[in-house]
C-alpha positions as CSV (number, residue, x, y, z in Angstrom):
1,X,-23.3,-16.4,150.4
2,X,-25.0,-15.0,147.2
3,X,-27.0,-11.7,147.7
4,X,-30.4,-12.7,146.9
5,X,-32.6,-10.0,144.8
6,X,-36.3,-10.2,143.6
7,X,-37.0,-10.8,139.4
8,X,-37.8,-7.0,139.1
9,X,-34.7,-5.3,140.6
10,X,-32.7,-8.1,138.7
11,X,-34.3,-6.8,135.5
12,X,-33.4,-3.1,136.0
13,X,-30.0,-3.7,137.4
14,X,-29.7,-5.8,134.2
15,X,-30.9,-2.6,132.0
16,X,-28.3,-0.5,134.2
17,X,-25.9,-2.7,133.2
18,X,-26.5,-3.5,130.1
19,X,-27.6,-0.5,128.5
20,X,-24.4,1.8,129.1
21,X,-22.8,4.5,126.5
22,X,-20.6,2.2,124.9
23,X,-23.2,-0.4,123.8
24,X,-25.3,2.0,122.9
25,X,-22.9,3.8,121.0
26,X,-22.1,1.5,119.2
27,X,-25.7,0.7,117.0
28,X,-24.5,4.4,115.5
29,X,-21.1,3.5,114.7
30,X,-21.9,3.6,110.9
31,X,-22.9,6.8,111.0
32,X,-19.6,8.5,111.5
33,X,-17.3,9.1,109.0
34,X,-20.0,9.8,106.6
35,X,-20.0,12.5,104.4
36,X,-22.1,14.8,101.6
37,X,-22.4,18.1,100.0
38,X,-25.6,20.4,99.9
39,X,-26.4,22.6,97.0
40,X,-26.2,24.5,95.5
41,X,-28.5,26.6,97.4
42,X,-29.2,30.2,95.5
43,X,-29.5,33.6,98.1
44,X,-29.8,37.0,98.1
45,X,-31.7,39.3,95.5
46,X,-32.8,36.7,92.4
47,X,-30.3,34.0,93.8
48,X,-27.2,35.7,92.5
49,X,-25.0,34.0,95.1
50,X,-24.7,30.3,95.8
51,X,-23.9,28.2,98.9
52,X,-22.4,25.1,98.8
53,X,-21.6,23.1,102.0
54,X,-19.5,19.9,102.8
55,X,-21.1,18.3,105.5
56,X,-18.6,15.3,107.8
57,X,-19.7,13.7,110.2
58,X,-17.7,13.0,113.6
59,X,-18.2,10.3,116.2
60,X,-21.0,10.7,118.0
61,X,-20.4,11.4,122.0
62,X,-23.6,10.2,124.2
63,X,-24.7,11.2,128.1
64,X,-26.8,8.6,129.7
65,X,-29.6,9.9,132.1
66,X,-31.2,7.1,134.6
67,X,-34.5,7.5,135.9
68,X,-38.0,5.4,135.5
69,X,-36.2,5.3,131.7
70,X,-33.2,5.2,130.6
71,X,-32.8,7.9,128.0
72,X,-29.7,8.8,126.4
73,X,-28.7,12.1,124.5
74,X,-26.6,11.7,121.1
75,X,-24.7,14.5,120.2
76,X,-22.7,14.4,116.6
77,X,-20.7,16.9,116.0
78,X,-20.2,18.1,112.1
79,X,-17.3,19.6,110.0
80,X,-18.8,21.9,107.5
81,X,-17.0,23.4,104.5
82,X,-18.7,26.3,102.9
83,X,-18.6,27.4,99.3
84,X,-19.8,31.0,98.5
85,X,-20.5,31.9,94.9
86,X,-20.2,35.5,94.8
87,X,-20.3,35.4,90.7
88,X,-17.4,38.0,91.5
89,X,-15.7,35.7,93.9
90,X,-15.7,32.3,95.6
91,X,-15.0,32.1,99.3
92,X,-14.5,29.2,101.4
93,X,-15.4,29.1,105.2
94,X,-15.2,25.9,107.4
95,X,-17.9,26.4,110.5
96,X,-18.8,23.7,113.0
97,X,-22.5,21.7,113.5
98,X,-23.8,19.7,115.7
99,X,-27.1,17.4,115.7
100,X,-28.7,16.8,119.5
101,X,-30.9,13.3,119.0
102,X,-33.0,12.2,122.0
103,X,-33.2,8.1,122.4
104,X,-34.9,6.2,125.0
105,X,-34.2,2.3,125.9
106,X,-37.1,0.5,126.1
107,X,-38.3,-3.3,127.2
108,X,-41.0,-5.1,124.4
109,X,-42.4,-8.5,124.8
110,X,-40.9,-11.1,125.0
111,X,-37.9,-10.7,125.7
112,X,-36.1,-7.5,123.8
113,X,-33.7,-4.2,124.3
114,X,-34.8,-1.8,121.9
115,X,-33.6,1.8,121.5
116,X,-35.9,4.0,120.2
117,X,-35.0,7.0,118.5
118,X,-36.8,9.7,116.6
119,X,-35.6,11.1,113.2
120,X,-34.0,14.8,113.3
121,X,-35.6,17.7,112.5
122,X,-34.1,20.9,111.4
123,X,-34.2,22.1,115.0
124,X,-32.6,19.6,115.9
125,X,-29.1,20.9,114.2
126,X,-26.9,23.8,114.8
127,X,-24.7,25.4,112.3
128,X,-22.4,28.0,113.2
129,X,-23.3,30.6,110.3
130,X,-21.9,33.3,113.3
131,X,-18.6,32.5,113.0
132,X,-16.2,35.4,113.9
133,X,-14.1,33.7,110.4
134,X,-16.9,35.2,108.2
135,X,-17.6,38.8,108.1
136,X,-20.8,40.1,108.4
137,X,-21.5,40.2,104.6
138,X,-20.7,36.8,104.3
139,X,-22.9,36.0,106.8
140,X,-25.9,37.5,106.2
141,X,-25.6,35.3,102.6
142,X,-25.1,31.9,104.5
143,X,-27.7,33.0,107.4
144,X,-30.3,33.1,104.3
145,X,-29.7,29.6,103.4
146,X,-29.2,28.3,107.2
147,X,-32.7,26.5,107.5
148,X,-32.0,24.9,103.8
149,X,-28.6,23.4,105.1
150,X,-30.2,22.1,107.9
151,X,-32.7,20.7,106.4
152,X,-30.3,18.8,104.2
153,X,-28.5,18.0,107.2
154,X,-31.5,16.5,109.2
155,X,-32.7,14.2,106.2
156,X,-29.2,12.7,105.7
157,X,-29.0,11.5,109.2
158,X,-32.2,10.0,109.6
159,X,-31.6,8.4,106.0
160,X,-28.8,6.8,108.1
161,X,-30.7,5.9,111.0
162,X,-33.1,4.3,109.2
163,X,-31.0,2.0,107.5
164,X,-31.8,-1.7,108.2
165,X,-28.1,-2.4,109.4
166,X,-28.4,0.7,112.0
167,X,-32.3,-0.6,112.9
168,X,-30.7,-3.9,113.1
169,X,-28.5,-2.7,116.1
170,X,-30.9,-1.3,117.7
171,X,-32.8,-3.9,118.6
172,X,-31.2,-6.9,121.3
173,X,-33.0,-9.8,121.3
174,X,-32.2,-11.1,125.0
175,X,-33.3,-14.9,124.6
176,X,-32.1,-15.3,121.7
177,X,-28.3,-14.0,123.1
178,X,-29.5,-16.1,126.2
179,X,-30.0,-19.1,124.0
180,X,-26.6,-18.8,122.2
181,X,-24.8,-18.3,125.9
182,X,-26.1,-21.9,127.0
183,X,-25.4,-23.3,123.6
184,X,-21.7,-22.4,124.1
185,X,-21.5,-23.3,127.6
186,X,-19.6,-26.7,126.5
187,X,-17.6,-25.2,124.2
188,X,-15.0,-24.2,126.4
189,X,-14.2,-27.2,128.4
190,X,-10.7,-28.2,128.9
191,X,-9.1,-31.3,126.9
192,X,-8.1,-33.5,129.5
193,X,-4.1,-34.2,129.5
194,X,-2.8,-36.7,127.7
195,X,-0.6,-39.5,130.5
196,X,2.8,-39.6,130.4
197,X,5.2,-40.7,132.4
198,X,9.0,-40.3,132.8
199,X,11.2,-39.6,130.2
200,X,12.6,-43.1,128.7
201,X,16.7,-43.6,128.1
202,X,17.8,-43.4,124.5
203,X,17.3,-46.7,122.4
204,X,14.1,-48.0,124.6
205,X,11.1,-48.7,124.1
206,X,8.2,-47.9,126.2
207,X,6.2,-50.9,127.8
208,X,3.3,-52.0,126.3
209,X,0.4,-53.9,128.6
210,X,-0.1,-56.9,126.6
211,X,1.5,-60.6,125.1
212,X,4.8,-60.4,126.0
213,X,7.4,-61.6,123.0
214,X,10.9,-63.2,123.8
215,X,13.5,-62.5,121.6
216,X,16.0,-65.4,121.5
217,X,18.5,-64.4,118.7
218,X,19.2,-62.8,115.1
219,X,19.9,-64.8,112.7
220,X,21.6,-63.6,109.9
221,X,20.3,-64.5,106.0
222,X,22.0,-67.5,104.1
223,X,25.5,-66.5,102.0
224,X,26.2,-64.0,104.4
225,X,29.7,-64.0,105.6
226,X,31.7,-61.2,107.5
């Protein structure tokens, strides 16, 4: 016997369900793997030294927290490759990143999944200009162009997130999913068997319902002699 449930808690077990890390995930697939350099960025006294910085982005990893909403928090971890331009020297650092995005799951008439997410801010990324690989001098240059590399940082990804392929996949629209599912319900019916019945000797032939012909004798062709 089925367990019976009301329309409402069938629509949030459905949400539960359907809106898990993996799905979710997967509308910011295309973000990873992307890459792009910043500067360069003068510092210090009359900009004598410049910053570059590599920026890669990793797959993002996502916690789900259920409650009256289902919210989700997107964090994407960055490899970062810094150039200093000394003018007397060029040093290269690689530091980590990370960008913390907020998204919430919500339901819109008539019938749609939509995540909703807003676009970073600068706050909203962490570079790790305190690296114990940098020595302090080295740090005080990149700690001077930290909120410019954010920056960077925060328009690039929500560049990306506002891309129609990555808005695309955020939105589900449930009846029309619904609508290919019952389309498709006949698709997958069995082709009945075709009879058959016991394998026939060699040299006969199966019978075939129908006028049945006699055969009385061969008669072999005029001039023919063995």
């Amino acid at each position: 016997m089925p367990e019976y449930v009301s329309y409402e808690e069938f629509g949030r077990r459905f949400f539960e369900i359907a809106v898990n890390e993996e799905r979710v995930g997967s509308a910011f697939a295309d973000i990873a793997g992307g890459d792009f350099t910043v500067g360069p960025i003068p510092s210090g006294p009359g900009g004598m030294a410049k910053v570059w910085a590599q920026v890669e982005i990793d797959e993002p990893q996502l916690t789900r927290q259920v409650g009256e909403l289902i919210t989700f928090t997107v964090k994407i971890p960055l490899r970062i490759g810094l150039l200093i331009d000394l003018k007397v020297d060029r040093i290269r650092y690689d530091v980590a990143g990370l960008i913390t995005l907020p998204l919430t799951v919500r339901a819109a008439a008539p019938l749609e999944l939509r995540i909703e997410v807003d676009p970073p801010k600068p706050k909203d990324v962490w570079v790790d200009v305190e690296s114990r690989t940098i020595r302090g001098s080295i740090v005080r240059v990149v700690a001077s162009v930290d909120a410019e590399i954010r920056r960077f940082i925060a328009q690039y990804v929500a560049e990306e997130i506002d891309k129609p392929e990555v808005k695309k996949a955020r939105i589900i629209n449930v009846s029309e999913e619904l609508g290919r599912a019952f389309h498709n319900l006949g698709d997958d019916e069995p082709v009945p068997p075709t009879p058959s019945g016991p394998a026939l000797p060699a040299g006969s032939t199966p019978d075939v319902p129908g006028e049945v012909v006699e055969v009385i004798g061969i008669v072999d062709p005029p001039g023919r002699t063995d």
